[in-house]
Backbone as a printed PyTorch tensor [residue, N CA C, xyz], in Angstrom:
tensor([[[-15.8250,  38.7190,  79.6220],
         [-16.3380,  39.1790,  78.3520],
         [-15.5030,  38.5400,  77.2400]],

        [[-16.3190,  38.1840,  76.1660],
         [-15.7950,  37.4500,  75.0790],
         [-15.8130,  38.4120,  74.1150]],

        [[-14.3800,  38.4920,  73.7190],
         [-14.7570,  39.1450,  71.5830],
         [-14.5510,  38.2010,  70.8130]],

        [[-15.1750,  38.1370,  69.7910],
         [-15.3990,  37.1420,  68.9570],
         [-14.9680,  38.1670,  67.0510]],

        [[-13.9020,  37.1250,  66.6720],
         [-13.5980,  38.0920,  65.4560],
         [-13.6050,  36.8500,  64.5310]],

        [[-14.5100,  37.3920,  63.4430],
         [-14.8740,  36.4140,  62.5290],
         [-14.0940,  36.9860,  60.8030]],

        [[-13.1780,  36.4600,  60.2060],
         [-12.9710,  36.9060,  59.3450],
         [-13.7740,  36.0800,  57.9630]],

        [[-14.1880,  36.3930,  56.7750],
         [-14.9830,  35.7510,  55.8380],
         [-14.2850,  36.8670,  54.4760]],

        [[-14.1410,  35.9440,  53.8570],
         [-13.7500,  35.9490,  52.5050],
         [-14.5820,  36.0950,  51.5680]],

        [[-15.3250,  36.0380,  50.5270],
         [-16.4100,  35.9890,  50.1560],
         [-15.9730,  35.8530,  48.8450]],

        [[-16.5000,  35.2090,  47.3630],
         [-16.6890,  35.1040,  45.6970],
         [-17.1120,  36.4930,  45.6230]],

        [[-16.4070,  36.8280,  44.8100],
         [-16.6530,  38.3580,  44.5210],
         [-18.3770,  38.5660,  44.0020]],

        [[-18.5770,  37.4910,  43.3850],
         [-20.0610,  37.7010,  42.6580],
         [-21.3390,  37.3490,  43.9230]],

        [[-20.9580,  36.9960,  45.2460],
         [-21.5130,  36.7660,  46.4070],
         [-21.7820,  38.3290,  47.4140]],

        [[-21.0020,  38.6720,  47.1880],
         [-20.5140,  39.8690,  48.1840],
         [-22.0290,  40.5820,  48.2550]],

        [[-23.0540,  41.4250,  47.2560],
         [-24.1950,  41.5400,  47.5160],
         [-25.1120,  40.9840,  48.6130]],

        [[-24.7210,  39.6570,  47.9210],
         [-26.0480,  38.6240,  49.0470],
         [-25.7490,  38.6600,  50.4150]],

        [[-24.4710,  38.5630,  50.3880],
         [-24.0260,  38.5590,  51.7440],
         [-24.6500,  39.6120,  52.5780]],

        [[-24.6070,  41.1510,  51.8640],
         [-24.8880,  42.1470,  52.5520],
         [-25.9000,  42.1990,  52.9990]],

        [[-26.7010,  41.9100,  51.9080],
         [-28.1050,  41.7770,  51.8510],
         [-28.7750,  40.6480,  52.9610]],

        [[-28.4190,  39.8420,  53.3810],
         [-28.5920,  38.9040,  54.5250],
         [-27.9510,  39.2900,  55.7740]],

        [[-26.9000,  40.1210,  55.6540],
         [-26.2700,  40.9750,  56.6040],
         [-27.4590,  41.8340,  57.2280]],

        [[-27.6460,  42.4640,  56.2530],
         [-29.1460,  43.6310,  56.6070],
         [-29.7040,  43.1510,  57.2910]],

        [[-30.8380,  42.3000,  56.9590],
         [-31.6970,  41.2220,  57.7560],
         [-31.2960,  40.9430,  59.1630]],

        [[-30.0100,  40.2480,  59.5430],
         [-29.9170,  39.4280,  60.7540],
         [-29.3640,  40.1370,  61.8210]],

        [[-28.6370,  41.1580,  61.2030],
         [-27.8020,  42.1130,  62.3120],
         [-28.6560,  41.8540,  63.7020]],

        [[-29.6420,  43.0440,  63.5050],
         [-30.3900,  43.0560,  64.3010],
         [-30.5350,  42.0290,  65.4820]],

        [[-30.7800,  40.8600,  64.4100],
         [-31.3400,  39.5980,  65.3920],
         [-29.9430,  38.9460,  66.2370]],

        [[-29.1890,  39.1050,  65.6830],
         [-27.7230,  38.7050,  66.2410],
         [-27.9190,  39.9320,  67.8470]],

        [[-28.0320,  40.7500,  67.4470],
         [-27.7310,  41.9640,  68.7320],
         [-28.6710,  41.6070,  70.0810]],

        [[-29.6000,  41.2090,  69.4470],
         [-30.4140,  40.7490,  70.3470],
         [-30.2690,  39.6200,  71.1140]],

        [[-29.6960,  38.5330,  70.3940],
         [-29.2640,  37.1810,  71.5140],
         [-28.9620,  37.5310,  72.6430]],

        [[-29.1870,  36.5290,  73.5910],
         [-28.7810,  36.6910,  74.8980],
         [-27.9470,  36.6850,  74.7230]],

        [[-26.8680,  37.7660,  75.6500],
         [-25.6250,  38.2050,  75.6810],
         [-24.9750,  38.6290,  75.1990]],

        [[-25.0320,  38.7640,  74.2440],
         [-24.9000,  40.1370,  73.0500],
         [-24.9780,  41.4490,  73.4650]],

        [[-23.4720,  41.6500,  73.8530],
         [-23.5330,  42.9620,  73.7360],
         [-23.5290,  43.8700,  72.4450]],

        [[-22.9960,  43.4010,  71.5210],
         [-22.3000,  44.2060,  70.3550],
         [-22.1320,  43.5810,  68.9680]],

        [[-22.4700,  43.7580,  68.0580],
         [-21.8770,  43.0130,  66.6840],
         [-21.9140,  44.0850,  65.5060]],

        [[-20.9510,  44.0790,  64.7310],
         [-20.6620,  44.8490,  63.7690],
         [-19.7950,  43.7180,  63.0240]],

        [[-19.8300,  44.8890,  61.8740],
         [-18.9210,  44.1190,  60.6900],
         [-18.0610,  45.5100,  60.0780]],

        [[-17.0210,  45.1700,  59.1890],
         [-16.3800,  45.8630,  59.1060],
         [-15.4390,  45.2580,  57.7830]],

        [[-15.6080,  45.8080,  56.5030],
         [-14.7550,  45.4620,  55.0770],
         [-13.9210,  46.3200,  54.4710]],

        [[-12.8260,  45.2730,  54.1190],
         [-11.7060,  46.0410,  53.6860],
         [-11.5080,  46.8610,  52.5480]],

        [[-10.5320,  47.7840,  52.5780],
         [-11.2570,  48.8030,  51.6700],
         [ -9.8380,  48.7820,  50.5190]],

        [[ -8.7810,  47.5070,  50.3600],
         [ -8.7420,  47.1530,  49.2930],
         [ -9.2550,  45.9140,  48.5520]],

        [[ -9.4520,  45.2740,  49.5390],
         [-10.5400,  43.9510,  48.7530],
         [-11.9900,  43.7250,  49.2240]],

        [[-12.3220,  44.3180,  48.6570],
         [-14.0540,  44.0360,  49.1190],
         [-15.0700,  43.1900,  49.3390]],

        [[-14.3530,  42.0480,  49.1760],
         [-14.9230,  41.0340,  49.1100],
         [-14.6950,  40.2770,  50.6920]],

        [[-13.6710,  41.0920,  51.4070],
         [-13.2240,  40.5560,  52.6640],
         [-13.9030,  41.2460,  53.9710]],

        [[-14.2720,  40.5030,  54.5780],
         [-15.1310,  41.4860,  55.8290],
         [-15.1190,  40.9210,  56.5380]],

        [[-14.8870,  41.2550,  58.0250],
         [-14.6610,  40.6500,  59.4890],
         [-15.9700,  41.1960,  59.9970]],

        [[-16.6390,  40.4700,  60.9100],
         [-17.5130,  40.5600,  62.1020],
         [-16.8940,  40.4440,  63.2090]],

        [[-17.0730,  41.3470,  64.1520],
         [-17.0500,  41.5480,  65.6520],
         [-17.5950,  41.5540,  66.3800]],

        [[-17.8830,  40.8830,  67.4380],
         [-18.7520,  40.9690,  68.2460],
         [-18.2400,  40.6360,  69.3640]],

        [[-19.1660,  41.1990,  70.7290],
         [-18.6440,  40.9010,  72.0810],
         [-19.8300,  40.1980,  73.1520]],

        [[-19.5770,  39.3760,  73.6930],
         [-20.8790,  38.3560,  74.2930],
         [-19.8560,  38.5690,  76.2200]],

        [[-21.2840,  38.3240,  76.5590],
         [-20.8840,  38.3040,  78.0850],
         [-20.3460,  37.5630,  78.4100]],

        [[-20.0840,  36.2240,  77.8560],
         [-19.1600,  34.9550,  78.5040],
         [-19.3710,  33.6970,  77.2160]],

        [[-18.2430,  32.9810,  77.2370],
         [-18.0710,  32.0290,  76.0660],
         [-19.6410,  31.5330,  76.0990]],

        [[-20.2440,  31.3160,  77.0980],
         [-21.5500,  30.0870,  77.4770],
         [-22.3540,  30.9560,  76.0240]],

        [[-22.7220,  32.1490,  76.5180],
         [-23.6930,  32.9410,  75.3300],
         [-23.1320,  33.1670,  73.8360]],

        [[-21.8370,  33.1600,  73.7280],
         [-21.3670,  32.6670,  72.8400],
         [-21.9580,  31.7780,  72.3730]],

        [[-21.3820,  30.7680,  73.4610],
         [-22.0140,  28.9550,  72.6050],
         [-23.2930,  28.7100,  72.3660]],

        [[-24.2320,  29.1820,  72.9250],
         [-25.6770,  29.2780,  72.8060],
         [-26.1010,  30.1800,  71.2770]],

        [[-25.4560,  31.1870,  71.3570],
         [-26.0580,  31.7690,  69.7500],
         [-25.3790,  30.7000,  68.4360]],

        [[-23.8470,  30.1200,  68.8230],
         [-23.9750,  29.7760,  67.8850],
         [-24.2790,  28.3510,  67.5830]],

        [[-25.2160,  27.4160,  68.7950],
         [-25.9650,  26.3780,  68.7270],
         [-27.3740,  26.4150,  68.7090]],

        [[-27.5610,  28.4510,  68.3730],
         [-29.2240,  28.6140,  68.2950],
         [-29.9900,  28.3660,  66.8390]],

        [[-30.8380,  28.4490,  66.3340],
         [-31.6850,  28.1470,  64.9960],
         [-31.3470,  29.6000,  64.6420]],

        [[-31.2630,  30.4660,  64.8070],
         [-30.6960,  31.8640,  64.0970],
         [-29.2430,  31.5930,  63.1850]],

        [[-28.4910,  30.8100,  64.0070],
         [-26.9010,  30.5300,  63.6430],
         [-27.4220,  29.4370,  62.4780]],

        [[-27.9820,  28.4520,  62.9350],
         [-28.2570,  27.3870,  61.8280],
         [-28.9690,  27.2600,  60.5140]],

        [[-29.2010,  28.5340,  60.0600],
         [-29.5770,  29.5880,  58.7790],
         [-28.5880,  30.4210,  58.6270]],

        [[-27.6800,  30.7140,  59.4760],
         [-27.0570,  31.7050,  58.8240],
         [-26.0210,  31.0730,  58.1490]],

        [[-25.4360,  30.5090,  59.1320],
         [-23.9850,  29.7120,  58.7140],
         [-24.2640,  28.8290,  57.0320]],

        [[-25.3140,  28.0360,  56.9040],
         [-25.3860,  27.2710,  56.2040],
         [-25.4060,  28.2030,  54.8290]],

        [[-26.4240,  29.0300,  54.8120],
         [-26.4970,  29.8480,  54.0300],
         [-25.2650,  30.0930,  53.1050]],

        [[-24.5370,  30.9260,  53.9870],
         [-23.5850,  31.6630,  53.7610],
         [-22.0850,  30.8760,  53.2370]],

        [[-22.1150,  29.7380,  54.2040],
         [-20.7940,  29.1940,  53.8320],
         [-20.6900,  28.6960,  52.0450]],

        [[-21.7630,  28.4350,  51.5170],
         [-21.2090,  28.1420,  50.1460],
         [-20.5040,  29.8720,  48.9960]],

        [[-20.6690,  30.5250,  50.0180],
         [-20.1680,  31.8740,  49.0990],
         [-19.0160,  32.0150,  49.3790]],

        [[-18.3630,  31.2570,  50.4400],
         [-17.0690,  31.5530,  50.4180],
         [-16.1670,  31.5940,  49.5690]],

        [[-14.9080,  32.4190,  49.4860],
         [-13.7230,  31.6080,  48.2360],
         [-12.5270,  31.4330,  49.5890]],

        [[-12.8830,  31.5240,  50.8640],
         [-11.6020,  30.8810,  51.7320],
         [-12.8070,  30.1810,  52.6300]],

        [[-12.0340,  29.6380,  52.8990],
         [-12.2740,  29.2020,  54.5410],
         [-12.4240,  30.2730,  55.8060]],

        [[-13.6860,  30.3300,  56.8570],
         [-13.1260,  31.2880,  57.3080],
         [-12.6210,  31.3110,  58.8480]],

        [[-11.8970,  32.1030,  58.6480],
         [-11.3090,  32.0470,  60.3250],
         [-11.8300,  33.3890,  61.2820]],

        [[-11.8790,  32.4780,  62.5490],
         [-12.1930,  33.1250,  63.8500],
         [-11.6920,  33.0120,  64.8660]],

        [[-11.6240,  33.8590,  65.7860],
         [-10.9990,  33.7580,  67.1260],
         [-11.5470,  34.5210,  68.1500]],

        [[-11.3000,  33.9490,  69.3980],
         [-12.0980,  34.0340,  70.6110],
         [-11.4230,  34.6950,  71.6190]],

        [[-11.7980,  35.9570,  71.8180],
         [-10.7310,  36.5500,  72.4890],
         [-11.2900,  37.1770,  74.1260]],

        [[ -9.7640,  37.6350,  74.5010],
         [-10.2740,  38.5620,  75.7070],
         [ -9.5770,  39.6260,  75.8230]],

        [[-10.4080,  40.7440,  76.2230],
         [ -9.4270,  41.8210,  76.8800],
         [ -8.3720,  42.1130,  77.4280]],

        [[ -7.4780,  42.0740,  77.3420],
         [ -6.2310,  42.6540,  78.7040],
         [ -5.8830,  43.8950,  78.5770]],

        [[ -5.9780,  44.3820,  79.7820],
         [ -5.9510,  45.5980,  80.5610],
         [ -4.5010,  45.6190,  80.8710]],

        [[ -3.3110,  46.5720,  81.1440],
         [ -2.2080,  46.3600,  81.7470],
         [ -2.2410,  47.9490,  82.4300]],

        [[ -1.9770,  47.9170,  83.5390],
         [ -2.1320,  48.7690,  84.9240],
         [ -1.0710,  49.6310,  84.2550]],

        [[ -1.0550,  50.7990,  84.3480],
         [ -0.0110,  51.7410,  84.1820],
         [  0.8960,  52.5680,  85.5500]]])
């Protein structure tokens, strides 16, 4: 299992649209193959900052949503609202036996 943590920055005068396209795609994101899970989640002293989370059954479905035509509207979209660059990382679980 993959988590996937997307952090995004956003122009303060963007932050609406964002949501507002947020609304829209959630959904369709949840639905990709392998998709277990996606949420988002903004900080509650800068508002303009919000991470997505999500968890996919294996990097492959990963790589597939984000080489699908869903990703290739979203991304494009979105990236000119940035005011950072944004960063992500690809993670995994560890469990430690007690």
């Amino acid at each position: 299992m993959i988590y996937r943590i997307v952090k995004l920055h956003f122009q303060l005068d963007k932050v609406e649209s964002f949501l507002a396209l947020f609304d829209q795609v959630v959904t369709k994101v949840n639905k990709q193959s392998g998709c277990i899970e996606m949420f988002m989640t903004q900080d509650i002293n800068n508002p303009e900052i919000f991470i997505t989370h999500s968890k996919w059954e294996s990097e492959i479905h990963l790589n597939n949503y984000r080489d699908s035509e869903l990703f290739s509207i979203i991304w494009p979209t979105i990236k000119p609202w940035f005011e950072k660059k944004a960063e992500a990382w690809s993670m995994e679980l560890i469990t430690i036996s007690q």
